[in-house]
C-alpha positions in Angstrom: -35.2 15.2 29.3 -36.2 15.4 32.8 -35.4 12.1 34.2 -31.9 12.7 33.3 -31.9 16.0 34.5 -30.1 14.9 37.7 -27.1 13.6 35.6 -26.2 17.1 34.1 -23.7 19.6 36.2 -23.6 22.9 34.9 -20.5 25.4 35.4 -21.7 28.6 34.1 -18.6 30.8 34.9 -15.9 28.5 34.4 -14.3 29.7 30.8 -14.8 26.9 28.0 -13.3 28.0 24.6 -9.4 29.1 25.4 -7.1 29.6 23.2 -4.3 27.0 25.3 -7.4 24.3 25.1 -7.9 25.2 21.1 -4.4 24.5 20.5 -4.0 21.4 22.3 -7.4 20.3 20.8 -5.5 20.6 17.0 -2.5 19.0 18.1 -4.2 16.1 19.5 -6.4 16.2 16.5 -3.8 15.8 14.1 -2.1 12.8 16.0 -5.3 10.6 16.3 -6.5 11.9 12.4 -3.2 10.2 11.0 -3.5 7.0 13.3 -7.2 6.5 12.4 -6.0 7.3 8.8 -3.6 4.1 9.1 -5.7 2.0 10.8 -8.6 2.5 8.5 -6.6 1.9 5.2 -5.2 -1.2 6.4 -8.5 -2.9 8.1 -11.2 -0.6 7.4 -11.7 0.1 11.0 -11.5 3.5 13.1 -11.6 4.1 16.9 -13.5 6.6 18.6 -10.8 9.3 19.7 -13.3 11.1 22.4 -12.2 9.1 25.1 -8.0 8.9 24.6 -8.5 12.7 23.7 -10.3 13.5 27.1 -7.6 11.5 29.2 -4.8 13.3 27.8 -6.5 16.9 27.9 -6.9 16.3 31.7 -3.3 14.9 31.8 -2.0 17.9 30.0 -4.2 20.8 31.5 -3.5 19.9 35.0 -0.4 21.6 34.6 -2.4 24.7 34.4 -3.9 25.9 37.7 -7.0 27.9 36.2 -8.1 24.7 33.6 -11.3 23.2 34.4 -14.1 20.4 33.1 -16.1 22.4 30.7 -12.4 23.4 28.6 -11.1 19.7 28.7 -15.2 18.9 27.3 -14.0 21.8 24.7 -10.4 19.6 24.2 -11.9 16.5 23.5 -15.1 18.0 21.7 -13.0 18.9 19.3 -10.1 16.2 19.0 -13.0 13.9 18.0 -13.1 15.0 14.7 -10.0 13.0 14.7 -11.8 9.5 14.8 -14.4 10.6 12.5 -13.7 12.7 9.6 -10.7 10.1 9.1 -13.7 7.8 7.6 -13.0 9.6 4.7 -10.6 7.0 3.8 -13.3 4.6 3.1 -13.7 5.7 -0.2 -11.4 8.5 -1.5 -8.4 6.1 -2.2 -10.9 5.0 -4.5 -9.7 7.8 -7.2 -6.0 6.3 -7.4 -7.2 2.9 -7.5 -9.4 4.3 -10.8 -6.7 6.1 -12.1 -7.7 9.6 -12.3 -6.0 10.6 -9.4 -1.9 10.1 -9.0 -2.1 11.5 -5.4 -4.3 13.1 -3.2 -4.6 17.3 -4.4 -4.1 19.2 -1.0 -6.7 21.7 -1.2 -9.3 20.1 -3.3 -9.2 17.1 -0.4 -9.2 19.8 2.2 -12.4 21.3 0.7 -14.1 18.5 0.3 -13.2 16.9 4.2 -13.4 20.5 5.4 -17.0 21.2 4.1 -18.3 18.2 4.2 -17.5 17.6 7.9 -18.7 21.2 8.5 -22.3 20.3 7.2 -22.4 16.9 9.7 -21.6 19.2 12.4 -24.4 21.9 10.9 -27.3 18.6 10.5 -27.0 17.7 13.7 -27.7 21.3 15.4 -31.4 20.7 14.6 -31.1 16.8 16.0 -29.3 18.0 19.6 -32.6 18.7 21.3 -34.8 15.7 20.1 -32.2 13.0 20.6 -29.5 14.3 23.3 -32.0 16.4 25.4 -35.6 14.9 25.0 -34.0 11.0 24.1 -33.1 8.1 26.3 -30.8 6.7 23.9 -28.0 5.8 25.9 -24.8 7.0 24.2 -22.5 4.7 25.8 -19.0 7.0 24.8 -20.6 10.0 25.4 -21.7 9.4 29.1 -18.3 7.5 29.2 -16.3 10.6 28.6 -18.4 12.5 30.8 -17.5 10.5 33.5 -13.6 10.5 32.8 -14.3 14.0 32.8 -15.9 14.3 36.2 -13.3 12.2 37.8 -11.0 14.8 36.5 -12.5 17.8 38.5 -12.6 16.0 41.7 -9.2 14.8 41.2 -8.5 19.0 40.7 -10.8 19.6 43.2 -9.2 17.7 45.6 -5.5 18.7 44.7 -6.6 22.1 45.5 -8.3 21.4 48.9 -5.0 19.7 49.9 -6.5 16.3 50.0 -4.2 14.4 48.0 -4.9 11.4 49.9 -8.2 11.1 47.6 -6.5 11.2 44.6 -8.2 9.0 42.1 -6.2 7.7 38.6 -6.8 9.6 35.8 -6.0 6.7 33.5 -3.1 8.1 31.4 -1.0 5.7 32.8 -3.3 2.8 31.0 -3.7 4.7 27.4 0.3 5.2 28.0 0.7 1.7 29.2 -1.0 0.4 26.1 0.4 2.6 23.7 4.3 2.0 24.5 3.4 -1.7 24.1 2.0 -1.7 20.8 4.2 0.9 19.5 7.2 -1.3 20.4 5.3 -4.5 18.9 4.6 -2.8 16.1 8.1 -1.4 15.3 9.3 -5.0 16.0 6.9 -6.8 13.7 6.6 -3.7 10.6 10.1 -1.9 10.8 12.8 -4.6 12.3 10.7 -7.6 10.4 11.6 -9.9 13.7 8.4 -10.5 14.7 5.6 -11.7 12.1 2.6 -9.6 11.8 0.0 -12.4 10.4 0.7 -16.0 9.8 -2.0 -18.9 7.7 -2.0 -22.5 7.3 -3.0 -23.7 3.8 -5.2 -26.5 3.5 -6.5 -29.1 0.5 -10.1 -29.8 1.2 -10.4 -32.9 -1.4 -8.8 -33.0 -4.9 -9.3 -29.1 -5.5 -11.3 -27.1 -2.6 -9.0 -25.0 -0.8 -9.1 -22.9 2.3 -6.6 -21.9 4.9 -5.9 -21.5 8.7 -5.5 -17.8 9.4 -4.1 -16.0 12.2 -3.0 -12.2 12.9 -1.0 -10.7 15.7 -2.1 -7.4 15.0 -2.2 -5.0 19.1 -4.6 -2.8 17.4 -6.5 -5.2 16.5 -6.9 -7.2 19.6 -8.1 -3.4 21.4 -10.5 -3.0 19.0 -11.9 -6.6 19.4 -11.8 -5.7 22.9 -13.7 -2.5 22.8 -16.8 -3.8 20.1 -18.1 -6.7 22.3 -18.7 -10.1 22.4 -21.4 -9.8 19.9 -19.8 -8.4 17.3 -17.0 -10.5 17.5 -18.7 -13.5 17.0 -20.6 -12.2 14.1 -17.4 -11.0 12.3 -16.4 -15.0 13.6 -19.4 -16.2 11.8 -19.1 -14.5 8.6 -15.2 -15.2 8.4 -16.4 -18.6 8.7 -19.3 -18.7 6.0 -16.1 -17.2 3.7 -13.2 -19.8 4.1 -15.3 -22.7 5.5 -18.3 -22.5 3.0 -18.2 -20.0 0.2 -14.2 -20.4 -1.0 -14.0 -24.5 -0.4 -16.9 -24.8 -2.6 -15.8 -22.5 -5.4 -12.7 -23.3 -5.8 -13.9 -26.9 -6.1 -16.0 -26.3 -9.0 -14.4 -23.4 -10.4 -10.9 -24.1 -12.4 -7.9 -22.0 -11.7 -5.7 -20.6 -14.3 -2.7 -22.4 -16.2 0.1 -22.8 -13.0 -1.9 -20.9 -10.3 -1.2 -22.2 -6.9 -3.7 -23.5 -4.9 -3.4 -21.1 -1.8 -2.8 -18.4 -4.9 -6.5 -19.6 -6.7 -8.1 -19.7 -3.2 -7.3 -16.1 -2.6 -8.4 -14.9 -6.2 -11.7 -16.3 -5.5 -12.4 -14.7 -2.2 -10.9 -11.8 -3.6 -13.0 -11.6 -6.9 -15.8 -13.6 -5.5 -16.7 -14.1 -2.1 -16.0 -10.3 -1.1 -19.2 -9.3 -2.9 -21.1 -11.7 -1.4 -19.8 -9.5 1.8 -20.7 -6.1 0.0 -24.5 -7.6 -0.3 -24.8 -8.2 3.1 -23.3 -4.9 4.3 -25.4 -3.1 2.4 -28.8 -4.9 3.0 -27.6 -4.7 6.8 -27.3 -1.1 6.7 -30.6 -0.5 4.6 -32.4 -2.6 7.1 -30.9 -0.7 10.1 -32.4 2.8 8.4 -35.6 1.1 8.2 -35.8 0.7 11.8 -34.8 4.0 12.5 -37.3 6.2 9.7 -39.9 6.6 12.4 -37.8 7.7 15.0 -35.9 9.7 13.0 -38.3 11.9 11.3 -40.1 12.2 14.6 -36.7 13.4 15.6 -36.1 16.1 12.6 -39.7 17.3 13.0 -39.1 18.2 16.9 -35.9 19.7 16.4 -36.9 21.9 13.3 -39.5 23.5 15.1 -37.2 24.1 18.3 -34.4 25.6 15.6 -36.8 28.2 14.5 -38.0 29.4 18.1 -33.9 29.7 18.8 -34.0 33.6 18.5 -37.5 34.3 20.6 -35.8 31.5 23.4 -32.4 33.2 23.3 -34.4 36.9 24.1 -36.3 34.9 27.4 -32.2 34.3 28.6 -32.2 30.8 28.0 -30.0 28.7 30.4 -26.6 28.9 28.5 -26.7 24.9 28.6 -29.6 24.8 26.2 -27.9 27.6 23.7 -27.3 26.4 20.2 -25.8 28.6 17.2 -28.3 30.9 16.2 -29.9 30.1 12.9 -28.3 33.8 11.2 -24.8 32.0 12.1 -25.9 28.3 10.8 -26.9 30.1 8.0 -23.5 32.1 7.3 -21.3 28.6 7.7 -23.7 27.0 5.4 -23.5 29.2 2.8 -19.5 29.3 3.5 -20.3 25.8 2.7 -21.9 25.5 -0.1 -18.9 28.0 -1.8 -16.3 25.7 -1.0 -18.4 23.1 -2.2 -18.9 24.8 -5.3 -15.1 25.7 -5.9 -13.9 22.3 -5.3 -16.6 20.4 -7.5 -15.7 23.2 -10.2 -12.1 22.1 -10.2 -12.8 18.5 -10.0 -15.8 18.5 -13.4 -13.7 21.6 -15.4 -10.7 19.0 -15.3 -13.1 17.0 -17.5 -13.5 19.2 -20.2 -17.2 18.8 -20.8 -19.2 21.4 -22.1 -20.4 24.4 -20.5 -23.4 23.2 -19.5 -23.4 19.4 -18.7 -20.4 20.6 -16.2 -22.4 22.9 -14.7 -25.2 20.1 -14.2 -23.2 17.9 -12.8 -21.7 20.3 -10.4 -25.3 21.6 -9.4 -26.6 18.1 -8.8 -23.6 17.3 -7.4 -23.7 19.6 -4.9 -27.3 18.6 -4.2 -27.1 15.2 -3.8 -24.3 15.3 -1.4 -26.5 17.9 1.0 -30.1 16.5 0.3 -28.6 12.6 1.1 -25.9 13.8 3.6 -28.4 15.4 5.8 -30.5 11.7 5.7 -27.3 10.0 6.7 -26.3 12.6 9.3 -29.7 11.9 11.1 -29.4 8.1 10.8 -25.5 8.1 11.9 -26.7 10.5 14.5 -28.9 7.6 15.8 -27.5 4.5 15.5 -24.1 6.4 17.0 -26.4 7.3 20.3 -28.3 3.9 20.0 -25.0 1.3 20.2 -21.9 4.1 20.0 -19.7 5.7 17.4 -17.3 2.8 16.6 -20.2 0.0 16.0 -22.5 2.8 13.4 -22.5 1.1 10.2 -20.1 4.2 8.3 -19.3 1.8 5.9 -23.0 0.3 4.7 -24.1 4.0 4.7 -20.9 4.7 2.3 -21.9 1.6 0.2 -25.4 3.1 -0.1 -23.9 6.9 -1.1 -21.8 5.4 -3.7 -25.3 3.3 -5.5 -27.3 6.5 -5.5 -24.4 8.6 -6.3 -23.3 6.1 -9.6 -26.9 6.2 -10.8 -27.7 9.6 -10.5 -24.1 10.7 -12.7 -25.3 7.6 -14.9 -28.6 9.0 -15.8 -27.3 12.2 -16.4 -24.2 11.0 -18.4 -26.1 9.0 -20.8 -28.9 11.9 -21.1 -25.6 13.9 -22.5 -23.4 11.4 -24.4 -20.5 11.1 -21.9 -20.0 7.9 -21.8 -19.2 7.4 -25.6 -15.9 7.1 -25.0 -13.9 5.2 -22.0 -12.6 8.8 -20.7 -16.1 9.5 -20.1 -16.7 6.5 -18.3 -13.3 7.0 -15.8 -15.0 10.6 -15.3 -18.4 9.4 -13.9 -17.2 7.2 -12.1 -14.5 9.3 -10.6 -17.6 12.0 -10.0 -19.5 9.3 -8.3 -16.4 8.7 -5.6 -16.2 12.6 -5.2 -19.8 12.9 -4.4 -20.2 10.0 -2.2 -16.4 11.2 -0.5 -18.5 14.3 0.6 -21.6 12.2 2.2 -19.0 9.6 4.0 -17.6 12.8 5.7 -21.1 14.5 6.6 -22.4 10.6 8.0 -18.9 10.3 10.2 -18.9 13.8 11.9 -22.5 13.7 12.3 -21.8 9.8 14.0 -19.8 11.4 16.5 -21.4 14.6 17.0 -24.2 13.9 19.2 -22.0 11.8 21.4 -19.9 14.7 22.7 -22.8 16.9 22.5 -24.5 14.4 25.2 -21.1 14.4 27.1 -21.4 18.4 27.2 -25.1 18.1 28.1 -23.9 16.1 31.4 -21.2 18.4 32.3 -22.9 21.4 31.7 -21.3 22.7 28.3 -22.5 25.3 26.2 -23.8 23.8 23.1 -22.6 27.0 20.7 -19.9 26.7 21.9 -19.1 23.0 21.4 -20.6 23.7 18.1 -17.9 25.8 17.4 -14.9 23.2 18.4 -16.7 21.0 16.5 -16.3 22.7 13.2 -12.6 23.5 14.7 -12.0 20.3 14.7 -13.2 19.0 11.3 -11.6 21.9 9.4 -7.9 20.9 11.6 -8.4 17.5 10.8 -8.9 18.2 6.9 -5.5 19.9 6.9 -4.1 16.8 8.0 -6.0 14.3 5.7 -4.2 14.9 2.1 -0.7 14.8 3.8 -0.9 11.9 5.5 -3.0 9.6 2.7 -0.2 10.7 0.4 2.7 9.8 2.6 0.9 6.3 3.4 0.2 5.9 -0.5 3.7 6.9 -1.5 5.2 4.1 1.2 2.7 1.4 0.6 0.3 1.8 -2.1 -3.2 1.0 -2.4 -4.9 -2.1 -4.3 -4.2 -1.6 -8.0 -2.5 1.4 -7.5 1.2 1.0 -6.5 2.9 4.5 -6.8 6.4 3.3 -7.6 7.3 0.0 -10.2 8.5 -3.1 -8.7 6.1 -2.9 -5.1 5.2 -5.6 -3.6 1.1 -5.7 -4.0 0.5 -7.8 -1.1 2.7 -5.0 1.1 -0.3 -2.7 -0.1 -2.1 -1.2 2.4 -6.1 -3.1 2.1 -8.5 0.0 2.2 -11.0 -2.1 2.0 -14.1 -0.4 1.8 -12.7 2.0 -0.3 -11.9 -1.3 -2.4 -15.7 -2.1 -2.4 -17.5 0.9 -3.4 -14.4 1.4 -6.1 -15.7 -1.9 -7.6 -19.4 -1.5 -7.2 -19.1 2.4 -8.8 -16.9 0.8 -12.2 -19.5 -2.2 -12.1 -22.5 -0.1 -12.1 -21.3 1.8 -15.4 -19.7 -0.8 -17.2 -22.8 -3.3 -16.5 -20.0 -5.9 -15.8 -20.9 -6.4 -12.1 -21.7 -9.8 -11.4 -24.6 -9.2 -9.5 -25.4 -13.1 -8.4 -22.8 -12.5 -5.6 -24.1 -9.3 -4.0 -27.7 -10.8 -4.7 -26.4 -13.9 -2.7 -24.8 -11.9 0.0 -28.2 -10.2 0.2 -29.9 -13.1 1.2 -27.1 -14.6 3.6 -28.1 -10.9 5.2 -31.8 -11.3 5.2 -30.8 -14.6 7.2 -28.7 -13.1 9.6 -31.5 -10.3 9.9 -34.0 -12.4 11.2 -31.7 -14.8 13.4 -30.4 -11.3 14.9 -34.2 -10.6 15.3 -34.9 -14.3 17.1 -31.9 -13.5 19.3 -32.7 -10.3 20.3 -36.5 -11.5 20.7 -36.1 -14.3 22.7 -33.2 -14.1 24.8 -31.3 -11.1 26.6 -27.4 -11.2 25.8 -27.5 -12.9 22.4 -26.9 -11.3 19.1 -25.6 -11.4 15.8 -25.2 -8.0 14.4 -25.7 -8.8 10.0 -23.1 -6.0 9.4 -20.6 -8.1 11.1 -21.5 -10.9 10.0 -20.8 -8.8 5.9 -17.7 -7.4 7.3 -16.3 -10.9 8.8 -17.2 -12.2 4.9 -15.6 -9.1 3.3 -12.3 -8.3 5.6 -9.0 -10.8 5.1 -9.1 -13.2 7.8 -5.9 -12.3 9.4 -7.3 -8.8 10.4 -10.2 -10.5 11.8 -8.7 -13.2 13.7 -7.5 -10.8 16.1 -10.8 -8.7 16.6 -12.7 -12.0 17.7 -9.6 -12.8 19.6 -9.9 -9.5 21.8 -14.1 -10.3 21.4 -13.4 -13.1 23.3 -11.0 -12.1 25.9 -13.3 -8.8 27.0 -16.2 -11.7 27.2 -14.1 -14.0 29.6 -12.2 -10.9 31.6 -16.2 -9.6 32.5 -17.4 -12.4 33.6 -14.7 -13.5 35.6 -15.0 -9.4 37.5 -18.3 -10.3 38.0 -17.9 -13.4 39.8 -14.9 -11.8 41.8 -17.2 -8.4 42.4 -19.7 -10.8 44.4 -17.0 -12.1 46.7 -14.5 -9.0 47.6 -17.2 -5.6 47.3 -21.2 -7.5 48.1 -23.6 -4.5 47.2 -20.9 -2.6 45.0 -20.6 -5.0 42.5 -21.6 -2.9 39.7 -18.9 -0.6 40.8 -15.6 -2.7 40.8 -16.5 -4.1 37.3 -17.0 -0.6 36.0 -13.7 -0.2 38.0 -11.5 -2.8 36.4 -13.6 -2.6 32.6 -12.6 1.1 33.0 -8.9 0.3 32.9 -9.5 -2.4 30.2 -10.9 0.3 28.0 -8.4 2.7 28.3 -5.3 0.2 27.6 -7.3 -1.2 24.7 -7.4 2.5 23.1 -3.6 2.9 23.9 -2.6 0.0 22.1 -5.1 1.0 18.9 -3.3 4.6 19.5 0.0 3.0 19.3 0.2 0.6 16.6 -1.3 3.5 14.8 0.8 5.8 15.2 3.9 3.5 14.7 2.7 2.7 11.2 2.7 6.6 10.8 6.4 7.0 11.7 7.2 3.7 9.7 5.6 5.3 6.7 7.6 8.6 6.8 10.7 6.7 7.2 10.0 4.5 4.1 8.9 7.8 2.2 12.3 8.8 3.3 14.6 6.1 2.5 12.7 5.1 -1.0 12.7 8.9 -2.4 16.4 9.3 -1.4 17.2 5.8 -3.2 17.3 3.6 -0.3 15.5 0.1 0.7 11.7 0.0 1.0 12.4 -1.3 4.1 14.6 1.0 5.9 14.7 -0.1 9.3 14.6 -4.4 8.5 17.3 -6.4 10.4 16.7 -10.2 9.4 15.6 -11.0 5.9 12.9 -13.4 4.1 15.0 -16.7 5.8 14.1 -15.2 9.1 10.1 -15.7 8.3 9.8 -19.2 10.4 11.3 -17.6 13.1 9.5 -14.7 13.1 6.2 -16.7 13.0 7.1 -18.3 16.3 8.0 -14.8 17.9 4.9 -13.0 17.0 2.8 -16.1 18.5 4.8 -15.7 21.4 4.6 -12.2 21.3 0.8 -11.6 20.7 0.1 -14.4 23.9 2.2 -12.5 26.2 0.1 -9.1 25.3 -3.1 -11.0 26.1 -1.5 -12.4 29.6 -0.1 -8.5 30.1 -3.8 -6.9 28.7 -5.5 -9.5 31.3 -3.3 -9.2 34.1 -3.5 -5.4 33.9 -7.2 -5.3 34.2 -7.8 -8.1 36.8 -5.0 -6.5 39.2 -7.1 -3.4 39.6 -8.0 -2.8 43.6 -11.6 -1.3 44.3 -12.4 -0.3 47.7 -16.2 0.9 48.1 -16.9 4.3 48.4 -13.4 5.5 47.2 
């Protein structure tokens, strides 16, 4: 686009894909696939790892005189995979929770993340030049990287010139910060069991309508809130309202519990088997609306880029600028067909296990296969979209997954009862299992292709070479499938899933949420068993359609107001403890802005814009250290359980108080989570700016 053209810096000599910059790319891969992993199981939320990735590849490449901006783009290019292809967890757990998995298989899970990340990084090579290039969507974490990046080489640049008076922070100091704190938290609250990790307040509403106080001390948690805005936060506030202040009073006041069910007990049954699918209809009508509004621009999009894919070779011959290189359509076309074999293997091996005959198997791995690529290569261009419209970690992965797995369930439905598989309950657990597989390989297409575009933008402002981050891209999704089966099966194997607990005698409620994965379990089972209650999800519906058109008024009429409907599902749908502490963080970022731009105006008159940017900057980074941490405590927790339980020691190895020490513990993690917002606050509002520096 030429009105951006002035942003973009090209480097056409420096060297981008190194072997050193590969290597540190995986390891930092690996790390942020099994925190996002963790974090997604347990709340159904992922970060974007583009950032944190970038701050550490400067951090670490320093140490390296000849490393330069274009190979830390390549570093963090590829690490990104980390925070996206880990969406996978939003719906494979769903195969244990059936039953028809008793862990994850290594390489059929590594086929399915592998190629199915591999296509979203193939769908969006035909989107790069119609909405990175010729687009002014603003693809807030790509231009955000970009600039770490820059700051980056003039800190080299200015090391090497012997001005090291004009150093600049790179920030690793904040994503460290944050990270020590949370990890330390964390190991407090989930290994030593001194500090409590969630606390509610039961209350009687009446003679039998029940609801509760919830709160949840969670450091991830309160980053994350930080990082997805005001507006979100109050939607998710909203809809966990509508849940325990409207929907669950009211239904457990006219609905009858069982013989000896505790009230608290009766109240969380009926948000459980009730209120979240009144959630799942408003996620999914929120994310059907939000493709509506993007169709037009979409197509538009696809048309552009199509006809700029198939001029590739004739540009390439005129000596394109290296900037505007792509892979060439002969090497698009060798990974896809790559592709489509490991796509065939793996849904071989998951339909033969069946024992079908000959021919329905091979239908349903044909249309298998197709239905995956013909609707993954929708989402890809929708994801691609909405991620450069309002950023990767607010795209609506989820609502698209809740869409794969309808389509999905009544395509294998029409099928199975065209061939008589569902005349016995075996058949049944098959096509639903089949539906999970298929939609597993459209969740990982839509979540690469999410994140794509954003580092593709951040290479367009640097000056990358698009092949080339192509190339890392695909790195980076096939690394990060290695990593997925190990670490879902050492989390499953310490805490379990909903309704699948891998060892007799677990506490359920220690089971980690996965709550999408939950969801579209349910909706799949419901959809061939005809036993979904569909009066819930109908309802949820229209509590979306409402939230659609008050988001619509908002946005209409005034300029800061919001109220995003997928929250608003989400804050229905997600236990109230997890989302106590994203509104919390919501909040806090809200407060902390305004206050840097009152204080802007009075210490740096005509730079205001640049201390905020300043001080958020810092904010942002220490919010992703202490998602990174907590993560990646939970991680090391989980291996040590695994540990201690398989050697025939205590599911809670590293515990120092026991179930008397609860009150206590209650009080500490209060105290505990107050002091990080004081801490989190203070470390943002200290930050000096002095113009032109």
């Amino acid at each position: 686009m030429k009105s951006q053209s002035n942003l973009t810096v090209n480097y056409p000599a420096l060297p981008e894909l190194t072997f050193r910059g590969m290597f540190l790319g995986m390891l930092i891969t690996v790390i942020f696939t099994a925190s996002n992993v963790y974090l997604g199981l347990k709340v159904g939320l992922t970060f974007s790892s583009s950032i944190p990735a970038a701050v550490i590849s400067m951090a670490i490449l320093r140490m390296f005189k000849d490393s330069n901006i274009l190979e830390n783009n390549m570093v963090q290019t590829q690490a990104s995979a980390a925070g996206t292809l880990s969406a996978i967890i939003f719906i494979l757990p769903g195969l244990l929770m059936l039953g028809y998995w008793q862990g994850f298989p290594f390489w059929q899970t590594l086929l399915l993340c592998g190629c199915g990340g591999s296509l979203g990084v193939l769908f969006t090579i035909p989107l790069r030049r119609a909405m990175v290039v010729n687009s002014d969507l603003p693809y807030p974490e790509g231009r955000a990287a970009a600039e770490i990046l820059k700051v980056g080489s003039d800190i080299r640049e200015s090391e090497a010139n012997g001005n090291t008076g004009a150093k600049k922070e790179t920030g690793m100091k904040d994503i460290v910060g944050g990270t020590a704190l949370a990890g330390i938290v964390s190991l407090c609250a989930n290994g030593f069991h001194i500090l409590s990790s969630e606390f509610s307040y039961w209350i009687s509403l009446g003679k039998t309508a029940t609801t509760q106080l919830p709160m949840g001390f969670s450091m991830a948690l309160l980053g994350a809130g930080y990082l997805i805005g005001i507006a979100s936060g109050i939607a998710i506030l909203v809809g966990t309202l509508l849940a325990w202040a409207v929907f669950v009073p009211y239904l457990t006041s006219v609905l009858t519990p069982a013989d000896g069910q505790a009230a608290a007990a009766f109240a969380k049954a009926v948000w459980a088997e009730k209120v979240r699918f009144i959630g799942a209809g408003c996620i999914g009508i929120a994310a059907v609306w939000t493709l509506i509004r993007l169709a037009k621009p979409v197509v538009d999009g696809i048309k552009m880029s199509i006809s700029a894919l198939r001029a590739n070779d004739t540009e390439e011959k005129k000596a394109l600028h290296h900037t505007d290189i792509d892979m060439s359509p002969k090497s698009v076309g060798i990974v896809f067909i790559a592709i489509l074999i490991g796509l065939f293997i793996t849904f071989y091996t998951f339909v033969s296990a069946a024992g079908l005959p000959a021919m329905v198997s091979i239908i349903y791995i044909v249309v298998g296969i197709l239905v995956a690529v013909l609707m993954g290569f929708f989402v890809a261009a929708a994801c691609g979209y909405m991620a450069g419209l309002i950023g990767t970690s607010a795209s609506p992965i989820s609502g698209i997954g809740i869409l794969g797995i309808i389509v999905s369930s009544l395509v294998v439905l029409a099928i199975g009862s065209s061939f008589g598989v569902f005349t016995n309950p075996e058949g049944t657990k098959f096509a639903t299992a089949l539906a999970i597989f298929i939609t597993s390989v459209i969740v990982s297409i839509a979540s690469i292709s999410n994140d794509n575009l954003q580092d593709l933008k951040t290479g367009y402002l640097v000056g990358a070479t698009p092949w080339k981050q192509q190339i890392a891209l695909i790195l980076g999704s096939v690394i990060g499938a290695f990593a997925i089966a190990p670490v879902l099966n050492l989390l499953y194997q310490a805490y379990g899933f909903p309704g699948a607990l891998p060892r007799a005698g677990m506490d359920p409620t220690h089971a980690l949420a996965a709550p999408q994965a939950t969801l579209m379990t349910t909706i799949a089972q419901g959809i061939f068993s005809s036993s979904l209650d569909w009066n819930y999800i109908l309802l949820g519906i229209g509590v979306g359609i409402i939230a659609i058109i008050v988001d619509l008024l908002l946005t209409k009429h005034t300029k800061a107001l919001a109220l995003p409907p997928l929250a608003v599902g989400m804050g229905i749908y997600l236990p109230p403890t997890l989302e106590i502490p994203l509104v919390i963080g919501s909040v806090m970022g809200y407060v902390i802005h305004k206050y840097l731009k009152t204080r802007a105006a009075q210490r740096s008159p005509g730079h205001e814009d640049e201390d905020v940017d300043a001080c958020s900057h810092r904010g942002v980074l220490f919010a992703s250290g202490l998602i990174v941490g907590e993560s990646l405590m939970g991680v090391i927790i989980a291996l040590l359980i695994v540990v201690s339980v398989t050697s025939g020691g205590s599911e809670n190895p590293l515990a120092l108080v026991g179930n008397d020490f609860q009150g206590t513990a209650d009080i500490l993690g209060i105290l505990c989570f107050i002091a990080t917002i004081v801490i989190f606050a203070r470390h943002v509002l200290i930050t000096k700016f002095t113009p032109g520096k």
